[in-house]
Structure formats: C-alpha cells, structure tokens
C-alpha positions, 0 to 999 in steps of 0.5 A: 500500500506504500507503494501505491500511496507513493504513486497517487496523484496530487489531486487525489492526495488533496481529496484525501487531505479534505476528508481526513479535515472533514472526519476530524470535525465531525468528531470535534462537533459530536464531542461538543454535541455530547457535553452540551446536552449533558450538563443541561440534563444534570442542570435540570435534574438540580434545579427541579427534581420533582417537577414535571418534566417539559417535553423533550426534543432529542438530538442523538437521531440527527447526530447518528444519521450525520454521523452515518452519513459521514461514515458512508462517505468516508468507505465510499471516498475510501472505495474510491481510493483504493479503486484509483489506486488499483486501476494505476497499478493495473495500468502501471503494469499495462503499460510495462507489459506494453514497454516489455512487449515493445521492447520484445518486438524491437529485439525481434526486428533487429534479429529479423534485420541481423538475418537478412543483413547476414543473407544478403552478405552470403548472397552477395559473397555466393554472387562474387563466387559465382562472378569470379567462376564465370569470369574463370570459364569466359577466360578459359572458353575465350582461350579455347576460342582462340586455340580452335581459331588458330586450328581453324586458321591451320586447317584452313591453310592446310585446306587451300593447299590441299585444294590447290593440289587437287586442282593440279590433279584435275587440270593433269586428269583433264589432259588424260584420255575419254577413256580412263574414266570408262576404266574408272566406271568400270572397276566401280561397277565391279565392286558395285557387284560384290556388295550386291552379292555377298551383302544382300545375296543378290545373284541377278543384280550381281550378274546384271552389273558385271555385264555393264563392267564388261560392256564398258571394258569392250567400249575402251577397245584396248587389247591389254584388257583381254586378261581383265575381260577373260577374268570377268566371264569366268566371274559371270560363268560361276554365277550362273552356276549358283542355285536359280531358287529364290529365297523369298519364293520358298520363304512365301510358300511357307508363309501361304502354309502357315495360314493353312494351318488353323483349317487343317483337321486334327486327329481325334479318338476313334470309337472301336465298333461293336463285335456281332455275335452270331446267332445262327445254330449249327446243324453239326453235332459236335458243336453242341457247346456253341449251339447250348450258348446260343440258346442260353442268350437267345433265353436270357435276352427274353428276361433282359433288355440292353439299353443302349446310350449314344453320346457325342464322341469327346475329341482326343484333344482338349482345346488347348491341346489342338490350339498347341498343336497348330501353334507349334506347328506355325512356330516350326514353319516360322523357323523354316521361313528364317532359316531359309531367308538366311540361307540357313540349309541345315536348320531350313531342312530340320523345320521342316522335317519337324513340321512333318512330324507335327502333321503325322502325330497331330493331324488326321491324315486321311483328311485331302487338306492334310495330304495336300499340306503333306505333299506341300511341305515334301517339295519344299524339303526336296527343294534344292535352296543351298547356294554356293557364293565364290569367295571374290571375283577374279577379274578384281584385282587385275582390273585393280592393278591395271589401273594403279599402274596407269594412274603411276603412270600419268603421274610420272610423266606429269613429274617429268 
C-alpha cells in the first residue's frame, strides 16, 4: 500500500487531505454535541427534581444519521481510493507489459534485420563466387576460342593447299584420255557387284552389273584388257552356276502354309465298333457247346433288355491341346521361313522335317487338306535352296592393278 500511496496523484492526495479535515470535525462537533446536552440534563435534574418534566426534543437521531452519513462517505471516498489506486497499478503494469512487449518486438526486428543483413552478405559473397567462376570459364572458353581459331586458321591453310593440289590433279586428269574414266566406271561397277552379292545375296543384280563392267571394258577397245575381260566371264560363268531358287519364293510358300494351318483337321479318338455275335445254330453235332450258348442268350435276352446310350464322341484333344498343336506347328514353319531367308540349309531342312512330324502325330491324315499340306511341305524339303557364293571375283584385282599402274603412270610423266 506504500507503494501505491507513493504513486497517487496530487489531486487525489488533496481529496484525501479534505476528508481526513472533514472526519476530524465531525468528531470535534459530536464531542461538543455530547457535553452540551449533558450538563443541561444534570442542570435540570438540580434545579427541579420533582417537577414535571417539559417535553423533550432529542438530538442523538440527527447526530447518528450525520454521523452515518459521514461514515458512508468516508468507505465510499475510501472505495474510491483504493479503486484509483488499483486501476494505476493495473495500468502501471499495462503499460510495462506494453514497454516489455515493445521492447520484445524491437529485439525481434533487429534479429529479423541481423538475418537478412547476414543473407544478403552470403548472397552477395555466393554472387562474387559465382562472378569470379564465370569470369574463370569466359577466360578459359575465350582461350579455347582462340586455340580452335588458330586450328581453324591451320586447317584452313592446310585446306587451300590441299585444294590447290587437287586442282593440279584435275587440270593433269583433264589432259588424260575419254577413256580412263570408262576404266574408272568400270572397276566401280565391279565392286558395285560384290556388295550386291555377298551383302544382300543378290545373284541377278550381281550378274546384271558385271555385264555393264564388261560392256564398258569392250567400249575402251584396248587389247591389254583381254586378261581383265577373260577374268570377268569366268566371274559371270560361276554365277550362273549358283542355285536359280529364290529365297523369298520358298520363304512365301511357307508363309501361304502357315495360314493353312488353323483349317487343317486334327486327329481325334476313334470309337472301336461293336463285335456281332452270331446267332445262327449249327446243324453239326459236335458243336453242341456253341449251339447250348446260343440258346442260353437267345433265353436270357427274353428276361433282359440292353439299353443302349449314344453320346457325342469327346475329341482326343482338349482345346488347348489342338490350339498347341497348330501353334507349334506355325512356330516350326516360322523357323523354316528364317532359316531359309538366311540361307540357313541345315536348320531350313530340320523345320521342316519337324513340321512333318507335327502333321503325322497331330493331324488326321486321311483328311485331302492334310495330304495336300503333306505333299506341300515334301517339295519344299526336296527343294534344292543351298547356294554356293565364290569367295571374290577374279577379274578384281587385275582390273585393280591395271589401273594403279596407269594412274603411276600419268603421274610420272606429269613429274617429268
């Protein structure tokens, strides 16, 4: 209470000072009140003890009712102060909580202003970093630049004296005959040909190339190319030797095969049919015991009765079993295409032999279609498909040598 005393303000400290006077007066005007009417009740007791006594206004009710008055004012002036003093107090500590949050909020923000001081400073060192690895790659690219341009500048010099080379050759080609070139074309003819024989296993293309090579050998009309020409129909001799049969042809025919195969019949279970018994009686004696069972199942046949129930015949395969079997037998003639296409005998000789097989054990061959896809895959098998490639062509390297030879030729006299 000091310390709330202490924090009132002046105007409430006069307020206080009054009451406290006010509080004293009362108190000095009761105690006057009190003896007054006590000295005049003793002073009418002496003078007239026997008389009547004279009718008698009493005081004390307006003493009592001003004096709770006076205490009402007092505990409200009281209330009054002490509600002053708490509501300072409470906003003495409004106010240091607003001073402490303030204060709190000001620490933050210099945080706050620290950390992006302290990002923005990393920023700027990560940017410096990144600035000076830049500038790094610039100076190594530009050396780079400058290495690739003094490369460029070689090559270039090395390209001009190459062109001026070549353009040398070809004034020196240009003084040459018409027909070194017909020898040139015809040397490029013949290797033409080998790729289109041993690459792509061409024969008609191959031969069709080597009588253009020859054709332009004849044209030249230069009797030192007889060998090279004698060479080349020896080339074209063995090439008609090799086995006319096409590999796309057989490869068609098996393919035209296998989209037969889903309308062959297969070979399903054959019921075995009924054995009849004879019932004829014999008129010899000695079969009596033949005779004695006839008679003893004609008699029993009277007291029984046999019943006989027809159902559908069940296929001898179950669906997926005839699916297997016609997909093997697809997948077998696929194999016999590949091989064939890759000039592949043994393997193309082994699919079909196979798919024989296949045909026998899954197959009905009493059926026409069965036979007909029989005898188609016996043609294919007793067709002769191996080819035989020479290992190179023996006017090559004659026609080669031929024209190295002309070309040092020309090229010594030129020097000369």
């Amino acid at each position: 209470m000091a310390d709330n005393q202490d924090k009132l303000t002046q105007s409430d400290q006069q307020k206080l000072a009054a009451l406290e006077e006010q509080l004293s007066k009362n108190a000095a005007d009761k105690s006057t009140t009190t003896k007054a009417s006590t000295a005049a009740e003793s002073k009418a007791s002496s003078t007239a003890p026997f008389s009547k006594r004279e009718e008698y206004v009493p005081q004390r009710p307006v003493v009592k009712a001003k004096t709770g008055f006076l205490w009402f004012v007092t505990l409200l002036n009281f209330l009054l102060v002490i509600t002053v003093v708490l509501a300072g107090y409470w906003g003495w500590l409004q106010w240091q909580n607003q001073k402490q949050q303030q204060l709190t909020q000001q620490q933050e923000f210099i945080n706050t202003q620290q950390s992006s001081f302290a990002s923005q400073q990393a920023k700027l060192t990560r940017a410096a970093d990144s600035n000076q690895l830049i500038k790094d790659e610039w100076q190594g690219q530009n050396q780079t630049l400058q290495n690739s341009m003094a490369a460029l500048v070689a090559d270039i010099e090395q390209n001009r004296q190459q062109v001026a080379l070549n353009q040398a050759k070809l004034e020196d080609i240009a003084q040459r005959r018409p027909t070194d070139w017909l020898l040139a074309e015809a040397d490029y003819l013949l290797k033409m040909a080998g790729r289109k024989l041993w690459l792509e296993h061409d024969v008609k293309t191959a031969m069709m190339m080597l009588q253009a090579t020859d054709t332009r050998l004849q044209e030249l009309d230069d009797p030192s190319l007889l060998p090279v020409r004698e060479k080349l129909a020896m080339d074209m001799q063995n090439l008609q030797q090799i086995n006319p049969v096409s590999s796309s042809t057989v490869a068609l025919n098996i393919n035209a095969l296998m989209q037969q195969v889903d309308a062959l019949p297969l070979a399903f279970f054959k019921r075995p049919e009924d054995e009849q018994t004879a019932t004829s009686l014999s008129n010899n004696v000695d079969d009596w015991q033949s005779n004695l069972l006839a008679n003893i199942e004609s008699v029993l046949k009277d007291f029984f009765s046999v019943k006989k129930i027809t159902t559908e015949v069940k296929p001898f395969m179950s669906e997926q079993q005839q699916w297997l079997a016609k997909e093997q037998l697809k997948f077998t003639l696929l194999s016999a295409q590949i091989a064939i296409l890759k000039e592949n005998t043994e393997l193309y000789q082994a699919a079909l032999h196979n798919a024989q097989n296949m045909v026998a054990e899954n197959f009905d061959g009493q059926k026409v279609a069965v036979v007909q896809f029989n005898d188609s895959l016996n043609t294919l098998l007793n067709t002769d498909v191996e080819r035989v490639y020479p290992e190179q062509f023996s006017a090559s390297a004659p026609l080669q040598d031929l024209m190295n030879r002309r070309l040092d030729d020309r090229t010594t006299n030129g020097n000369h």
